[in-house]
C-alpha positions in Angstrom: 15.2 -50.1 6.5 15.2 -46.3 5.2 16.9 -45.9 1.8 18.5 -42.3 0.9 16.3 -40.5 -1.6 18.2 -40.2 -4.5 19.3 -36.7 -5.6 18.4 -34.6 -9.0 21.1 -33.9 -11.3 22.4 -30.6 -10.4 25.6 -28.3 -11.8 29.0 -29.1 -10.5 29.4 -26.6 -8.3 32.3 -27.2 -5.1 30.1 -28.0 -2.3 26.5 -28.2 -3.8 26.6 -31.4 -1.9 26.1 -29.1 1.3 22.2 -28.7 1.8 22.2 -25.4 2.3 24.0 -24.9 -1.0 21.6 -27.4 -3.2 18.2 -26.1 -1.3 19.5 -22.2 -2.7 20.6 -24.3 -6.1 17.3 -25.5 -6.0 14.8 -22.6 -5.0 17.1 -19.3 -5.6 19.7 -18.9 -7.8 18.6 -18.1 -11.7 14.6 -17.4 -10.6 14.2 -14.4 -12.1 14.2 -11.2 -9.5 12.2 -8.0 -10.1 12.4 -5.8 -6.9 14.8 -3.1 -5.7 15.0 -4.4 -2.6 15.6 -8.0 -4.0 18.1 -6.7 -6.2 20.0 -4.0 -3.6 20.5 -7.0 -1.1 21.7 -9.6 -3.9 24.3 -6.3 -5.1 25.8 -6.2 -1.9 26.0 -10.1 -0.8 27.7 -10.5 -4.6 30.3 -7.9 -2.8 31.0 -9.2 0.2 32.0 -12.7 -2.1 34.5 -11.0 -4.0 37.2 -13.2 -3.7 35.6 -16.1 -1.8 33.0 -18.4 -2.1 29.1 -17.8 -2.3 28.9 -20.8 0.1 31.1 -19.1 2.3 28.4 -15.7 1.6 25.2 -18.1 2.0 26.0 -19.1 5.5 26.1 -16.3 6.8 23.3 -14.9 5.2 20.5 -14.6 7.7 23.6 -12.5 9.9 24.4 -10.3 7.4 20.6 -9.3 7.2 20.5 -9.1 10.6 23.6 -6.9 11.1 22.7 -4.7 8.1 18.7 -4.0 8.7 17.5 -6.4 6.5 19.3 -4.6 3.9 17.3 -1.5 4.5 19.2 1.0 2.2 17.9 4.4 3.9 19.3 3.0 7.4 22.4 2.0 6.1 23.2 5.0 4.7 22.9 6.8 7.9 25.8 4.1 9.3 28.2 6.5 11.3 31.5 5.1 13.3 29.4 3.2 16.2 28.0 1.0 13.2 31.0 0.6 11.7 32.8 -0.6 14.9 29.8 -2.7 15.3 30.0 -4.6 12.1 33.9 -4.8 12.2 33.4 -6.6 15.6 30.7 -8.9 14.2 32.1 -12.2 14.0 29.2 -13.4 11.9 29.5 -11.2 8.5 32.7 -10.7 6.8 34.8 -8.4 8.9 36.5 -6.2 5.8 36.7 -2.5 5.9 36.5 -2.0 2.3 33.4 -4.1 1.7 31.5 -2.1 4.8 32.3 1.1 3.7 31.4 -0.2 0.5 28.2 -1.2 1.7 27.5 2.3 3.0 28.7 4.0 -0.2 26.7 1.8 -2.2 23.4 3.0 -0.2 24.1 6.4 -0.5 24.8 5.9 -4.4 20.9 3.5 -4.3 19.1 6.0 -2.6 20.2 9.0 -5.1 19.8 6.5 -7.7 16.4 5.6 -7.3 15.0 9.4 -7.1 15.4 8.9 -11.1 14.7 5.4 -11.6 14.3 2.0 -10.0 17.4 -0.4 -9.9 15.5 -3.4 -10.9 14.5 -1.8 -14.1 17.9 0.2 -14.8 19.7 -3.1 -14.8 17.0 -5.0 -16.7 17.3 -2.6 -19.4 20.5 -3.7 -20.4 19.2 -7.2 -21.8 15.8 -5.1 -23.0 14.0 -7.1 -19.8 14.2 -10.4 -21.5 16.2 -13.2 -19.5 18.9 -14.8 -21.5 19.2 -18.7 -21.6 21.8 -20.2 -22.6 23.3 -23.9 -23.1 26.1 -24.7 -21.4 27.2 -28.3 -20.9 30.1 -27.8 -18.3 30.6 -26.1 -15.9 34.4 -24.6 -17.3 32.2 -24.0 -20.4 30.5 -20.8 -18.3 32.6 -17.6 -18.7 33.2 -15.5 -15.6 31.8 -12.3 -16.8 30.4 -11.3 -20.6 31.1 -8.0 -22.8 27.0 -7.1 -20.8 28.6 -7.6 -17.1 30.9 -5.3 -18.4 28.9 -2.5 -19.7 26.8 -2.7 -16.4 29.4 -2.6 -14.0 30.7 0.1 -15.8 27.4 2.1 -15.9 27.1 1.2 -11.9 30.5 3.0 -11.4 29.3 6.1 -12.9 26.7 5.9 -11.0 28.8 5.8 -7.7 28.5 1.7 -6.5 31.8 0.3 -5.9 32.8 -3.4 -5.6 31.0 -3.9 -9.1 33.2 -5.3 -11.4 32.4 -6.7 -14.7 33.0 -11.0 -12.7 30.6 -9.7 -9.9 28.0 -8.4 -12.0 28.2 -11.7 -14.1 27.6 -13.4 -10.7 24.9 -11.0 -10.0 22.9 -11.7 -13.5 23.4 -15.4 -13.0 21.7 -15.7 -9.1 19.2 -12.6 -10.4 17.5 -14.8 -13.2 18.9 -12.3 -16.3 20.9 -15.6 -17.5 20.2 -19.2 -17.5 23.4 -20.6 -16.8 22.1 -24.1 -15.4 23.8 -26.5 -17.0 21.5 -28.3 -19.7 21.9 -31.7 -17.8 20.6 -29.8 -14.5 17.1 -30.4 -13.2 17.0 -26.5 -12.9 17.7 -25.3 -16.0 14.3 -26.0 -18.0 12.3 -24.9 -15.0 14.0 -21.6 -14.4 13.7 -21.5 -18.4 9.9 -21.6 -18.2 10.0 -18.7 -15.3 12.2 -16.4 -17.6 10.2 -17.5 -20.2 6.8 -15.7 -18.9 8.9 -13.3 -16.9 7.9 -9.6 -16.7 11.0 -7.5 -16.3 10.0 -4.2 -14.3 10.1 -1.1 -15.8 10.3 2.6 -15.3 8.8 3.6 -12.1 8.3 -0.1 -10.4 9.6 -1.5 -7.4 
């Protein structure tokens, strides 16, 4: 007679029943991330959500790499009208206009970014590369974006990005690892705390 294994204590999230949602619950979201490419991919999924759900995002994930290069910036910012037609007629990422050409501008704005500096380590700077863990107990207790999404979506803006606002940057921070906002009855949120703990946040001149 099989028995169902019984499941860790997770956050409340809508839908973290789905397995696709609890397995990137589980393995992804709050590990610490340190790359450009990493980080230029999570920036432009966190987009595409704006205004729906990262469920929603997460299944169609593997498309959206395939459909945009594997997030290659320097390809993407050669797109031209036969890859825009091409993406507006693929069923399996989100068909808006704004968000594509969005996706374009944003790298074209990555690319003349990172002749300065890296992403990973621009962004990191804002919390001095130290992860910040906090102790929330519910999950209306965790605020939709902080007075340091704000500065960085602002200092993206200036920089050219678009569909950075200070709620999608929070987002952002949260799946990157720069916040530990596991609740504290989660199974996840002393482990990611150990990672961001020991983490190394890149700096000038990493990728």
């Amino acid at each position: 007679m099989s028995t169902l294994e019984p499941q860790p204590q997770r956050c409340t999230w809508p839908g973290i029943d789905e397995a696709i949602y609890a397995r990137y619950h589980d393995t992804e979201w709050g590990v610490p991330k340190s790359t450009d490419r990493e980080m230029f991919e999570k920036l432009i999924l966190e987009g595409f959500q704006s205004g729906l759900s990262w469920l929603t995002i997460l299944k169609k994930r593997d498309t959206f790499r395939q459909a945009f290069d594997q997030f290659d910036a320097a390809k993407i910012a050669r797109y031209g009208d036969a890859d825009r037609a091409r993406l507006m007629a693929d069923a399996g990422i989100i068909r808006n206009r704004l968000k594509i050409e969005a996706t374009i501008d944003n790298a074209r704005a990555y690319l003349k970014f990172t002749e300065k500096r890296t992403l990973a380590a621009f962004l990191w700077d804002f919390l001095d590369g130290r992860p910040q863990i906090n102790s929330y107990r519910q999950h209306g207790d965790v605020p939709a974006q902080t007075e340091l999404s704000k500065q960085m979506s602002k200092a993206l803006k200036a920089e050219g990005f678009r569909f950075v606002g200070p709620t999608t940057m929070y987002a952002f921070m949260q799946a990157s690892g720069m916040v530990n906002d596991h609740l504290v009855t989660c199974h996840r949120h002393a482990p990611c705390g150990a990672l961001m703990a020991t983490f190394k946040a890149p700096r000038h001149g990493s990728r």
